[in-house]
N, C-alpha and C positions, 0 to 999 in steps of 0.2 A: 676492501673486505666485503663478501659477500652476507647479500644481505635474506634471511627466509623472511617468506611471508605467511601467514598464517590465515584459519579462515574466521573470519568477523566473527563477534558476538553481536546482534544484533535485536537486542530488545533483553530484558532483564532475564526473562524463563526461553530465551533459545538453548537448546543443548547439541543442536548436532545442527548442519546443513549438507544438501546436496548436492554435488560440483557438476553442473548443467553442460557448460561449453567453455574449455581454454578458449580465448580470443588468441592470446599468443601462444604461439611453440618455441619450443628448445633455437637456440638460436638467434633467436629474434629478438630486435632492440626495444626495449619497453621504458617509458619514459615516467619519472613519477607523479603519480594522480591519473595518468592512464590505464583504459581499462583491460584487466590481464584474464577476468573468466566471468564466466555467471552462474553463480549460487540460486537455489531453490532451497526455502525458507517455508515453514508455515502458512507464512503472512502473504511472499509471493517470490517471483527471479528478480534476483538483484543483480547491479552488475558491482563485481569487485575490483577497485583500483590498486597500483600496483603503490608501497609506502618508498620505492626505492628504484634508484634510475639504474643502465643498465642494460645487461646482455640477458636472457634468460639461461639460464643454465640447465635448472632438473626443473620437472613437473613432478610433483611425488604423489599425485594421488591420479586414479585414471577415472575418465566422465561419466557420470553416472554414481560415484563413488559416494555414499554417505560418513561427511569427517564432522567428529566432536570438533565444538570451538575451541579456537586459538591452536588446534595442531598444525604444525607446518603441511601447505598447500604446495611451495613454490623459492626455488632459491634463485634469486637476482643475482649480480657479479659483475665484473670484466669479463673479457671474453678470454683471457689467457693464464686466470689464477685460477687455482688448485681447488673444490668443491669437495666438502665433505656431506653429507647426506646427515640432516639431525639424526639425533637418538630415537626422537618419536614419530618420524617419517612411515605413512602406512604405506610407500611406495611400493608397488611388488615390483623386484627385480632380479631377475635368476643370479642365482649364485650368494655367497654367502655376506653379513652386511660388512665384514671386514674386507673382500674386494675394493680393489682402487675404483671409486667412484669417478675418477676423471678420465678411465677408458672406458667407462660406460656413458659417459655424455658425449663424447669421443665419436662412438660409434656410433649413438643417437645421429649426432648432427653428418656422420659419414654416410649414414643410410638414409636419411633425408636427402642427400645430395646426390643419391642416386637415381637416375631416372628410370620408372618402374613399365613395364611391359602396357603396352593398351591391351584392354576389355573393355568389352560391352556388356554393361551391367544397369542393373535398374537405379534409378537414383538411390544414395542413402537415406534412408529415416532422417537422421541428421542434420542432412541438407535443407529438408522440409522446413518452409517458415512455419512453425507452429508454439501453441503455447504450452506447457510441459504439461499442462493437464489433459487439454488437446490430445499430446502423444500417449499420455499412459492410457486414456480410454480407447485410443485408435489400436495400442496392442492390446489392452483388456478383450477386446471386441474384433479383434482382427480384421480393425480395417487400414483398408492402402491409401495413406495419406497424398501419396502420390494421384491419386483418382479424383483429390477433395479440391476445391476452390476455396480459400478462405476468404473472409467476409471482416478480415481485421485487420488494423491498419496495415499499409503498404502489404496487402495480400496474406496475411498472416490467418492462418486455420486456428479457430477459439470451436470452446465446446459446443456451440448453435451449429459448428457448420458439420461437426460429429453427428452431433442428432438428428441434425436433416436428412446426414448419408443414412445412417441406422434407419430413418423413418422412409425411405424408399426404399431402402432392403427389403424392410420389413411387408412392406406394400403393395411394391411395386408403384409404375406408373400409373396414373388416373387417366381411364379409358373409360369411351362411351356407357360402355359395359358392365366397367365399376360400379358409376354414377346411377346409370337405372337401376340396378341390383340395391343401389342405396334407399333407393327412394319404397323398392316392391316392400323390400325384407326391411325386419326391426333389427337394429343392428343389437349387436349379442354385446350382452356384459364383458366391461372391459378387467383382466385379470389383475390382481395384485402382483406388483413390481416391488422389488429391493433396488436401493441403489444408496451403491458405494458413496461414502460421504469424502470430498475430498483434504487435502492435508489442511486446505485453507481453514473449511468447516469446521472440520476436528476441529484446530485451532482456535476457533471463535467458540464451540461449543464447551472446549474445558476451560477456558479461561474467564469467560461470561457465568457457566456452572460454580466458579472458583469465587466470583467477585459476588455473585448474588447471594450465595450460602456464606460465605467467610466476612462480607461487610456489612454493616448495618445502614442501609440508605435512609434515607429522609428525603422529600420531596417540598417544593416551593413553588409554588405558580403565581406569575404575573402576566398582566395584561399590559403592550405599551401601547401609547396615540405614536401612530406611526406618520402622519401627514407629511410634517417636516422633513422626515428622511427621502420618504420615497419623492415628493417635488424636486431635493436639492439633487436625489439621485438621478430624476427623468433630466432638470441643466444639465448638469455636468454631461452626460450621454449624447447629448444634445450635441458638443463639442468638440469628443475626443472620434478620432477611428474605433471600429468597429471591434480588433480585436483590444481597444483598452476600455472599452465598458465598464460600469461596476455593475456588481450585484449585488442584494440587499445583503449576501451574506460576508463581503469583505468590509459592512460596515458592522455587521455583528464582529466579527474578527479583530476589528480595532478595539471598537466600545468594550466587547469583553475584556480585551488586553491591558487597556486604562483600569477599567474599574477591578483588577485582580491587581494593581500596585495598592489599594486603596485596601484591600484585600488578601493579605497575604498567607495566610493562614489557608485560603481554598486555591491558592498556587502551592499544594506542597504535597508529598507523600510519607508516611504514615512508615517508621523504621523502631521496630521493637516498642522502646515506651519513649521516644521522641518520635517533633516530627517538624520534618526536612523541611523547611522554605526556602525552596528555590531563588536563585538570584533573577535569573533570567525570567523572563516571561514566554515561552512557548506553548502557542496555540495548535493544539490538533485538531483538524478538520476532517470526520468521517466521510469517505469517497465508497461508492457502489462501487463492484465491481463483480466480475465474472463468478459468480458460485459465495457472495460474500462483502464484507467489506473491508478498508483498511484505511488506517488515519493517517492522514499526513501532516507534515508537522512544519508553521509558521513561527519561524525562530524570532526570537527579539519583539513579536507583535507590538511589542505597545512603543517602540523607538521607532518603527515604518512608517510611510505615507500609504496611504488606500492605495493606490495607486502602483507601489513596490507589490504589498501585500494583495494585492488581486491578481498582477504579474505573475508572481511565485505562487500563486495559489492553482493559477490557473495548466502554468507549467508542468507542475508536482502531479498535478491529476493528469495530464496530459503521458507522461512517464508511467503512472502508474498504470490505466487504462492500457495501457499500450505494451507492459509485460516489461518495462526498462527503469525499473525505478533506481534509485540509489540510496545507499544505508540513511544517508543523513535526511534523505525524505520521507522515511516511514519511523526514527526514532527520537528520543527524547522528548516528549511532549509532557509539556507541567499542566495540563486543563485540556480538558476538549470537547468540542461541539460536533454536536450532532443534529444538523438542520434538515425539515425533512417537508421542508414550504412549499417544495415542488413538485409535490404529490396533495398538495390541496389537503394536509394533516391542520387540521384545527391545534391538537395538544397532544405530545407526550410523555411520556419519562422515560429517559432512558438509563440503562447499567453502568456503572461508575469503571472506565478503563484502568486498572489495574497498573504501575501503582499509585494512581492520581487519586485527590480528595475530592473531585467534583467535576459534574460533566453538565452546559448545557442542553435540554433538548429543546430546538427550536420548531413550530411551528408558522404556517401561510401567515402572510400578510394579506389582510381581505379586508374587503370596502363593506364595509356592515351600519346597520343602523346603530344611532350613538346619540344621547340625550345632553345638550351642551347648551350651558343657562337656560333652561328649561325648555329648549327648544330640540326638535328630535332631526337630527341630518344624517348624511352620509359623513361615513371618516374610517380612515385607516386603522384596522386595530392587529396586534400579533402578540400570541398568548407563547408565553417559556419556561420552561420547569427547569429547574438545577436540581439534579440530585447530589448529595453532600455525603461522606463517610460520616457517621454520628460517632466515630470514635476521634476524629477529628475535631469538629465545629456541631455547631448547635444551632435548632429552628431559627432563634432571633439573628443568627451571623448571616445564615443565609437569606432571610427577608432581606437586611439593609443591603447584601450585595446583589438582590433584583432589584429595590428601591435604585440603589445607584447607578444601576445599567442603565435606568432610564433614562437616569440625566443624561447620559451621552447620545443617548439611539431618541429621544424626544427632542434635543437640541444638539441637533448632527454637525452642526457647524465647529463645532468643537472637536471633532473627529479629524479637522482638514485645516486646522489652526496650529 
C-alpha cells in the first residue's frame, strides 16, 4: 500500500514551509529515513526524510512551492500498484482530478526516460551551491550567481559572498586613482539604506516580540568559582584528539541538565492554567548563524557523558552552519542556553524561547581578582542569569536552581561520575 508523505511540522507556530529541492524523482528507490527534499522553514533548510520505503511515485508539489503543514508532499509505493493522488494534493496537473493518476506517473517516468536533445545553455540557478537566502537576494538584485565564488562550506555562496559581489558593482575595482581621490576629497555622506529583513529575522523578531510582551520575566544572577572546572577541563584536553575537546560550554550543558531533574518545574511549559513538566530533559543550545540564530537541541542531557554531549553538540552546529540541518536538531527543547562567553560578555539576560519556562544566559569565564580568607588572588569567576516565566515559578525557585548549578560547575567532578 502506498504510502503519502506530508510536509513536517516543525516547531509549535510553523504554518507553512517551502519545498527547496526533491533530492529524489519519480521513479526512484527511496529508502526509509532517507532524505527525499529540502524544506525552507523560518528557522532555516531542513532536509526532509522519507517515513516509508519504496519506489517514488508522484511529487505533488513543484520546488519552490509554499505547503501548509502536514499536506501531502509526496506518495511512496511499489513500483507496479495503482496511485491515487490525495484529496488535498496541491499538485498541479493538467487535466481533471478525476483523470487515471497512474497514466500520469506513467508518462512521468516515460518522459524521463527519454533522452532529450543537447543545448548549450547557461548553468541553472538551481545547480548553483547556494544558500536559499543567498539566491533570493542574487534574484532580488539581479545578480549571476554563476559569476560568484562562494566562501561556504564545500563552495557554497552565503550572503557575504552577495555583498561583496553588490560591493564591487557598486564601486568598481580599487585603482591607483580611487585611492588618491580618497585621500584629496572628504568622502561624501553615506545614504540611508532599507533592507529587507530575512524569513529567519522575521521569525526571531515576532516570536521574541511575542515572548517579551505576553510573558512576564524575572531575572537571577550568579556568580560561580570556576577554578575547578576550567583545570579538570585543560586534563582532560590534555588527553583526548583534537576534535574531542571540551568546552566549558558542554559542562554547562550537563550541570544545567542535572540540576533541572532537581528542578522540574523550570524544565516545563506553561499550557492554559496547567503546566506541562516535561519527562525528558532537553537542552537547547543557541548557535549564530547567517543573518540570526537557532537553537539546537541536546536530547536526554542529563543521561549523556560530556563527551557524547559535546560530540552531538558539535555535529548539530556543524549541520546547522552549513545549511543541512535536520527536524530533530532544531526541535523540541525543554530549557535553553544561551552562552555568549566567547565574545568576552561579562553578563546578560536573555528572552525566554517560547514555549519554555526558563532560559540560561551565560557569560566569560575570566581570571579576575577575588578576596579568599582574606587574602586577595587571581581565580576563575563566571557570572549567569536565568530568566524564568513569573507565571510559572518565582524569585526564591529560581535562586536555589543557581545555588544548585553551582554545586555541579564548582565540583565538576560530578559532571563525569
Amino acid at each position: 500500500m502506498a504510502d503519502t508523505i506530508t510536509m513536517p511540522k516543525l516547531g509549535f507556530d510553523m504554518a507553512e514551509g517551502t519545498l527547496v529541492r526533491w533530492v529524489k524523482k519519480v521513479g526512484e528507490t527511496v529508502n526509509k529515513g532517507e532524505v527525499l527534499a529540502e524544506i525552507e522553514t523560518d528557522k532555516a533548510t531542513v532536509e526532509v526524510e522519507s517515513t516509508a520505503a519504496g519506489v517514488v511515485r508522484l511529487l505533488l508539489v513543484e520546488q519552490g512551492a509554499v505547503v501548509p503543514v502536514n499536506s501531502p508532499i509526496a506518495v511512496v509505493g511499489t513500483a507496479d500498484e495503482t496511485i491515487e493522488a490525495p484529496e488535498s494534493s496541491q499538485m498541479s496537473i493538467p487535466g481533471e482530478r478525476g483523470q487515471d493518476v497512474e497514466s500520469r506517473v506513467k508518462a512521468a517516468e516515460q518522459a524521463k526516460a527519454i533522452p532529450k536533445a543537447e543545448t548549450v545553455a547557461a548553468p541553472a540557478e538551481g545547480a548553483v551551491k547556494a544558500s536559499p537566502l543567498a539566491k533570493k537576494i542574487a534574484r532580488d538584485r539581479s545578480v549571476d550567481l554563476n559569476q560568484i565564488r562562494g566562501s561556504g562550506p564545500g563552495g557554497r555562496i552565503v550572503r557575504r559572498d552577495i555583498d561583496v559581489a553588490l560591493q564591487t558593482a557598486d564601486h568598481g575595482p580599487l585603482t591607483a586613482a580611487n585611492v588618491s581621490s580618497s585621500v584629496v576629497h572628504r568622502p561624501s555622506s553615506v545614504a540611508d539604506e532599507t533592507v529587507g529583513m530575512s524569513k529567519l529575522r522575521q521569525a526571531i523578531a515576532r516570536r521574541m516580540s511575542e515572548s517579551k510582551t505576553g510573558i512576564p520575566h524575572f531575572y537571577v544572577t550568579h556568580e560561580y568559582k570556576m577554578d575547578a572546572l576550567m583545570d579538570l577541563r585543560t586534563q582532560f584536553n590534555k588527553i583526548v584528539p583534537e576534535d574531542e575537546k571540551l568546552s566549558v560550554n558542554d559542562f554547562i550543558i550537563k550541570a544545567v541538565a542535572l540540576t533541572l531533574r532537581q528542578f522540574p518545574n523550570l524544565n516545563a511549559s506553561l499550557r492554559g492554567n496547567s503546566v506541562l513538566r516535561h519527562g525528558q530533559v532537553n537542552v537547547g543550545i543557541a548557535v549564530s548563524v547567517e543573518g540570526g540564530l537557532l537553537t539546537i537541541v541536546c536530547r536526554g542531557a542529563d543521561q549523556k557523558a560530556l563527551r557524547q554531549i559535546s560530540a552531538e553538540v558539535k555535529a548539530m552546529a556543524g549541520r546547522v552552519r552549513a545549511g543541512r540541518v535536520k527536524p530533530e536538531d532544531i526541535e523540541g527543547s525543554t530549557f535553553s542556553i544561551s552562552n555568549m562567553g566567547m565574545y568576552e560578555v561579562e553578563n546578560f539576560a536573555a528572552i525566554i524561547n517560547p514555549p519554555e519556562a526558563a532560559i540560561l544566559a551565560v557569560g566569560s569565564a575570566r581570571q579576575v581578582p577575588v578576596a579568599d580568607e582574606g587574602m586577595l588572588k587571581v581565580g576563575w569567576r563566571m557570572k549567569a542569569t536565568i530568566s524564568v516565566d513569573h507565571r510559572v515559578s518565582d524569585g526564591v525557585e529560581g535562586a536555589k536552581f543557581m545555588q544548585a548549578l553551582g554545586q555541579f560547575l564548582e565540583e565538576p567532578l560530578q559532571l563525569v561520575l
